[in-house]
C-alpha positions in Angstrom: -5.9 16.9 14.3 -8.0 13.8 12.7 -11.1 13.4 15.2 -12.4 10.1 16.2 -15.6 10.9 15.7 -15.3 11.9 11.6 -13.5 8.3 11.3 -15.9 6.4 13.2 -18.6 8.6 10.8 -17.0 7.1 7.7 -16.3 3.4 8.9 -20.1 3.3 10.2 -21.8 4.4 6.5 -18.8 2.0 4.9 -20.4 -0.4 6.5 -24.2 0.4 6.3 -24.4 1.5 3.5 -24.0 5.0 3.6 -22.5 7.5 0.8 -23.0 11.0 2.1 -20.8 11.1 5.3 -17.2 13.0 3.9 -14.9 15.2 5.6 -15.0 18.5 3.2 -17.5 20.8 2.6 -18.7 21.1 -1.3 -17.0 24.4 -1.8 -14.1 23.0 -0.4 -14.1 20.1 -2.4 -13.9 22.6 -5.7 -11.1 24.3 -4.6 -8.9 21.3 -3.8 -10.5 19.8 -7.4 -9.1 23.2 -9.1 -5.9 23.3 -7.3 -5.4 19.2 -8.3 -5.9 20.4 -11.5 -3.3 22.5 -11.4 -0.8 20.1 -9.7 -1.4 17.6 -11.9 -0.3 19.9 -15.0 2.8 20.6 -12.7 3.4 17.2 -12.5 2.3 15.9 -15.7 1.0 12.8 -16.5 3.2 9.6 -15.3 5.9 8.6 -17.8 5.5 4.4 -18.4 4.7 2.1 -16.4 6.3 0.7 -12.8 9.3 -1.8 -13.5 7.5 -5.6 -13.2 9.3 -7.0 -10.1 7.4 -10.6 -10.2 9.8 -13.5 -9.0 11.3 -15.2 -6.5 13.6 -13.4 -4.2 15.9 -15.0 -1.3 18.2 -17.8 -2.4 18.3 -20.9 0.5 19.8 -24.0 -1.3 19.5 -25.3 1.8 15.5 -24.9 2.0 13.7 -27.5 0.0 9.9 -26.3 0.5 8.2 -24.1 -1.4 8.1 -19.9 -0.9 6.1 -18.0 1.2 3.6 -16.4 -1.3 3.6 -12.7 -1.2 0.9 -10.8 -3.4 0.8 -6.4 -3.6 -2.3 -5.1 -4.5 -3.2 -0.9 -4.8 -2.1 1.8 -6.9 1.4 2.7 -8.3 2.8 3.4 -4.7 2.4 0.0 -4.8 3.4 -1.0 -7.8 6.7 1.0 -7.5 6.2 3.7 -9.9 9.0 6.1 -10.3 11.5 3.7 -10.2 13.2 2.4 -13.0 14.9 -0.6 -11.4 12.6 -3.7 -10.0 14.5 -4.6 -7.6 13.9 -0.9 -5.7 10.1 -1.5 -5.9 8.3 -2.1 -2.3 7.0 -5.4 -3.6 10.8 -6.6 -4.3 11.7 -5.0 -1.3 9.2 -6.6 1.1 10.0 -9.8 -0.4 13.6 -9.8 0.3 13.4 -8.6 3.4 10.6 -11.4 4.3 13.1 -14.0 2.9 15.8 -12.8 5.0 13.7 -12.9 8.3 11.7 -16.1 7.5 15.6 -17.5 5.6 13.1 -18.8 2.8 12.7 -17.9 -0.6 9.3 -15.9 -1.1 7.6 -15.9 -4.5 6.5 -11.9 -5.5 2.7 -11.4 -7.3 2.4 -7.7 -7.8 -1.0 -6.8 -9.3 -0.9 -3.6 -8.4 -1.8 -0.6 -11.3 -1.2 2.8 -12.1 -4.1 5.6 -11.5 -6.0 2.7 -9.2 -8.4 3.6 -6.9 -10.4 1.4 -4.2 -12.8 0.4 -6.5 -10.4 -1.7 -8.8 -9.4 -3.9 -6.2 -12.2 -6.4 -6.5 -10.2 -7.2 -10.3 -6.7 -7.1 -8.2 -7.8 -9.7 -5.6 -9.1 -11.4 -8.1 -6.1 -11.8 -10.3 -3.8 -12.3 -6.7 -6.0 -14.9 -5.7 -4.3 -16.8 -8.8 -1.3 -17.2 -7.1 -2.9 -18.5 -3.4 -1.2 -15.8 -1.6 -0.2 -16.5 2.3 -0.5 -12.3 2.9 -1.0 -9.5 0.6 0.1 -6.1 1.4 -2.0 -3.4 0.2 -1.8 0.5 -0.4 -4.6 2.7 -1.6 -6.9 5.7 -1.2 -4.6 8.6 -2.3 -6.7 7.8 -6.2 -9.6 8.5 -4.3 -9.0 11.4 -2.1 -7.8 13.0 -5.9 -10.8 11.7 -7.7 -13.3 13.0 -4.5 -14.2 9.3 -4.1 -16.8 9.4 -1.5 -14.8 8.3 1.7 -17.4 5.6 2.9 -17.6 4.0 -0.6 -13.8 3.6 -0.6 -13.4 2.4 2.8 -16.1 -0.2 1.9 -14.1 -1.4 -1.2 -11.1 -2.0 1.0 -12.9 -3.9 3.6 -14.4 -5.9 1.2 -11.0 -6.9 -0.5 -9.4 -7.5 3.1 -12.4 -9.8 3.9 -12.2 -11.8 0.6 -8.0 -12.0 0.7 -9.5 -13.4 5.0 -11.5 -16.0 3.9 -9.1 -17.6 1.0 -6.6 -18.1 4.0 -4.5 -15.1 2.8 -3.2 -12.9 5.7 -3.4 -8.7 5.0 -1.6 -6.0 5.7 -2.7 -2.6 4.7 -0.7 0.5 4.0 -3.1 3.4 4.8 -3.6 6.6 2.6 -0.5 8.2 2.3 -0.5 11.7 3.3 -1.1 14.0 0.3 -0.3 17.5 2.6 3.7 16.4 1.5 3.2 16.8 -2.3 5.0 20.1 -3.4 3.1 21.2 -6.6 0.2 21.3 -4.3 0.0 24.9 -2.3 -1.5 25.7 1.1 -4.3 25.9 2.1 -4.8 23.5 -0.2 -2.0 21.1 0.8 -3.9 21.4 4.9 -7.2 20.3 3.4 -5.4 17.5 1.2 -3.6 16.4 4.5 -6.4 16.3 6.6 -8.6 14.7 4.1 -6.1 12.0 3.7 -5.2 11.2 7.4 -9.1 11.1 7.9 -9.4 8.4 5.0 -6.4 6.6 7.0 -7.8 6.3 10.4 -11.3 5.1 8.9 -9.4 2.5 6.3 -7.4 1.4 9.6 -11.6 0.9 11.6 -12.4 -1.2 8.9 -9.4 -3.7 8.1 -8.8 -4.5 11.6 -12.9 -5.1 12.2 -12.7 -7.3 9.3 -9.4 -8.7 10.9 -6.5 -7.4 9.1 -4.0 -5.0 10.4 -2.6 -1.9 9.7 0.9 0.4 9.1 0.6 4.5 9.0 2.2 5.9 5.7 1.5 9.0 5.8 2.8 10.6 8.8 5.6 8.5 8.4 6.9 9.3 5.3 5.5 12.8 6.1 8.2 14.9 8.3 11.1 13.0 6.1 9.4 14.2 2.9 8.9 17.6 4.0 12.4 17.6 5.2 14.0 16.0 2.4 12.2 15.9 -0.7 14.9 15.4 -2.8 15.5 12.3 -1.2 12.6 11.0 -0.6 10.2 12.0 -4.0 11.0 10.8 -7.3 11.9 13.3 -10.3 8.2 14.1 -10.9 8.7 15.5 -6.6 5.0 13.3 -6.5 6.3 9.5 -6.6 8.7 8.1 -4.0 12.3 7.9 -5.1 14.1 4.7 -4.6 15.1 5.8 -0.8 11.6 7.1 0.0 10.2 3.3 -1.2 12.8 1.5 1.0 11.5 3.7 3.8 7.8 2.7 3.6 8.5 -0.9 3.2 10.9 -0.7 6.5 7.8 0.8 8.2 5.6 -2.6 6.6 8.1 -5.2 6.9 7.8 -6.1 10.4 3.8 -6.6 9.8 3.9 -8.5 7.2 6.2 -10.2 9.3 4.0 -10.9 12.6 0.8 -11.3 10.4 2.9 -14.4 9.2 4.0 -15.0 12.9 7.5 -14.7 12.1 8.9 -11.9 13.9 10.9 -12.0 17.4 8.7 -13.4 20.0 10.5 -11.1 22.4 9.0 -7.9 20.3 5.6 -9.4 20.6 4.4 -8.0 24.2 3.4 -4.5 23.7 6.5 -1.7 25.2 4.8 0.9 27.2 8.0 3.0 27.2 7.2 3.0 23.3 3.9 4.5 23.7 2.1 0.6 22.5 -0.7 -1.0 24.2 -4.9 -1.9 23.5 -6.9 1.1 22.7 -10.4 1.4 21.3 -10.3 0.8 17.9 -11.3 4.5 16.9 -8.8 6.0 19.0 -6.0 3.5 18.2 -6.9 4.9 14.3 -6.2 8.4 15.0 -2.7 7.9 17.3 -1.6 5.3 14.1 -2.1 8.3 11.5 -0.5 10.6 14.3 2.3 8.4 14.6 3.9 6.8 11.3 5.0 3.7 11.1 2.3 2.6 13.6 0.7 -1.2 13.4 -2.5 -1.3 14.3 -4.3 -5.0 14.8 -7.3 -6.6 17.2 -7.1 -8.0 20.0 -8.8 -9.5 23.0 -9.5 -8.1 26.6 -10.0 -10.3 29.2 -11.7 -12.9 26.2 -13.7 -10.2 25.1 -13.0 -8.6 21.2 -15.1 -5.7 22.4 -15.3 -3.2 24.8 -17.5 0.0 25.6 -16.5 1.7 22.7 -16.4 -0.9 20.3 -13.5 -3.1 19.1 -10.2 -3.7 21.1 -6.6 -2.6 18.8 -3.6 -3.1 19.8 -1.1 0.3 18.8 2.2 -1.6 18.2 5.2 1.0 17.2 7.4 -2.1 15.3 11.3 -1.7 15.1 12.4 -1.1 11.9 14.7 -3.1 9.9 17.2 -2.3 7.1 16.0 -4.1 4.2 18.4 -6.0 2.6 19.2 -4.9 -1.1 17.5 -8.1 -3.3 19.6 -10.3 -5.4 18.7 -10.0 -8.7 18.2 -13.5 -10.0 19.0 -14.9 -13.3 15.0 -16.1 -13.6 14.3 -12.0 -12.8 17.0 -10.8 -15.3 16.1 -12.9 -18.3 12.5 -12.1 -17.4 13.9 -8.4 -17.6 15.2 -9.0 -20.9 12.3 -10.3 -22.2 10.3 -7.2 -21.0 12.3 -4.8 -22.7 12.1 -7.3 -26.2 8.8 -6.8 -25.9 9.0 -3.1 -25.4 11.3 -2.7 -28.3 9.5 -5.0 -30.6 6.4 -2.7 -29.6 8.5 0.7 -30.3 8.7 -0.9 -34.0 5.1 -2.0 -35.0 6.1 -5.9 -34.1 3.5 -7.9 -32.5 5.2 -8.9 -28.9 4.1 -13.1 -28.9 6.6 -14.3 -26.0 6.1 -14.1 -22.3 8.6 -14.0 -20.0 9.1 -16.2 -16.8 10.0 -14.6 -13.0 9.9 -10.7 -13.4 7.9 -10.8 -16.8 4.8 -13.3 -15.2 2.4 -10.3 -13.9 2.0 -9.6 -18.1 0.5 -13.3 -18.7 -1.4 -12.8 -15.5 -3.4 -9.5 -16.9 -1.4 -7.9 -14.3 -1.0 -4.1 -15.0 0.1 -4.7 -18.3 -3.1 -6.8 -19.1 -5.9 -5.5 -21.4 -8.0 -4.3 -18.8 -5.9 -1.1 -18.7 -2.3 -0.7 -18.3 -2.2 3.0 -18.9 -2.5 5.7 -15.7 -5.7 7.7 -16.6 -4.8 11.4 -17.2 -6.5 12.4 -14.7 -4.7 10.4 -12.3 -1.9 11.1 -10.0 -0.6 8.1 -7.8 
């Protein structure tokens, strides 16, 4: 079980400063760096690159204003990677089902990139910031936990992004490290030190968003139990990735925050259900149930007027009611973008020098989205 105390422990030195404070020992860190190894040849290294899924989703000829403006920033679980069709990608997904709720179209910016680790989202919210997001939905830390990030310099990263996305006006919801103790080609005891190093890295990510006032979903006990139970389900063909199923599951868990952060879910859901275990917590505390408890939304709040309390700052522990996603209508802007993708991808097969760039789904590649020049390819020694 994830302690308060080592998450508080890795939010404080995020935030002062500090580098030393992690959560295994340094001969413990060699083993899992061995045994990584050693999944990661099991694995191999990722195949291409995540299906571009940029576009406008939700069709309201009705609706004459402009689309809510969704951005995804992290690594390829947010990109989508493992998936061959855009349209099964959790940035496609989120923005259908946000259309559907909000019955507006929503306009998709996914800057998200293969093998990225909390450190490159100062270039992702950068390159979001393009498209004047209203919320971005974030997921990172799993590069990180692989790469033996220090946890306080990645939690730092993240609330540094969530505080920049704040203060242009866009709204953030972050998906919190995913938990790594479900990957198969990783063995025990190695898969119990992965998990608990990831969960840690979850409740401290979840201390610092909402302090710098974002909120927060649980991944990775969420997708957890149905991994473990269903893997062939749930993982992609490299049994690392999510499959198709295992995406629309996570962005089911993040809909309903995105959602609220835009205030437009069901007023009636909005006061907190005892009978479903919700209600204000200390922040720390409200961390550890969340990673306990997939699926969990954890946000700020106030007490009597006060943001604060005793034992620091006030959360409120939401458990959201899922949604089926509807499945996204594949536009004809997205499928001619599409086309133009894989023109490129051909004309790059033969030597040809790829001039054109495509509207809708193709638009992240003129954006120096994850196909830019900064670095499209996964690094070997990457995993998510």
């Amino acid at each position: 079980m994830i302690r308060t105390r080592a998450a508080r422990r890795i939010a404080a030195a995020a935030a002062f400063g500090g580098g030393g404070v992690g959560i295994l020992t340094g001969a413990m860190v060699a083993v899992l760096y061995a045994e990584a190894k050693i999944a990661r040849r099991t694995v191999g290294v990722p195949v291409g690159q995540p299906p571009t899924a940029d576009g406008v989703y939700g069709e309201f000829p009705e609706f004459d204003g402009p689309p809510i403006r969704l951005a995804v920033l992290g690594d390829s679980s947010a990109a989508g990677l493992g998936v061959d069709n855009p349209l099964h990608t959790p940035g496609a997904l989120l923005a259908s089902g946000l259309a559907a709720v909000a019955e507006r179209p929503v306009e998709l910016t996914n800057v998200a990139k293969s093998g990225a680790q909390s450190s490159d989202l100062e270039r992702q919210v950068t390159l979001a910031l393009e498209a004047d997001p209203e919320v971005a939905m974030i997921m990172v830390g799993a590069n990180d936990v692989t790469h033996q990030v220090r946890p306080a310099d990645s939690v730092r990263r993240l609330e540094q992004a969530t505080r920049r996305l704040l203060a242009a006006g866009t709204e953030v919801v972050v998906g919190t490290c995913p938990d790594l103790g479900t990957i198969e080609p990783i063995a025990q005891p190695l898969r119990y030190l992965a998990r608990q190093w990831s969960r840690s890295l979850a409740a401290a990510q979840t201390i610092a968003v909402v302090e710098a006032g974002g909120r927060t979903v649980s991944i990775g006990a969420l997708l957890g139990p149905e991994f473990a139970a269903r893997p062939g389900d749930l993982f992609g063909p490299d049994r690392f990735h999510p499959s198709a199923e295992g995406y629309s599951t996570a962005a089911m868990a993040i809909l309903p925050s995105v959602c609220a952060a835009l205030d437009l879910w069901p007023l009636d859901e909005e006061r907190p259900d005892s009978f479903r275990g919700e209600g204000v917590l200390p922040i720390a505390v409200a961390a550890v149930e969340a990673v306990e408890e997939g699926g969990t939304e954890v946000a700020g709040t106030q007490v009597a007027g006060n943001e604060r309390g005793p034992r620091g700052r006030w959360a409120l522990l939401r458990h959201r009611r899922r949604r089926r996603i509807p499945a996204p209508a594949e536009s004809d802007e997205q499928t001619d973008g599409q086309a133009e993708d894989a023109a490129e991808d051909r004309a790059d097969e033969a030597g040809a020098s790829a001039g054109t760039s495509g509207k809708g789904a193709g638009e992240g590649r003129g954006k120096g989205g994850r196909d830019s020049a900064e670095g499209s390819e996964a690094p070997s020694s990457s995993l998510i």
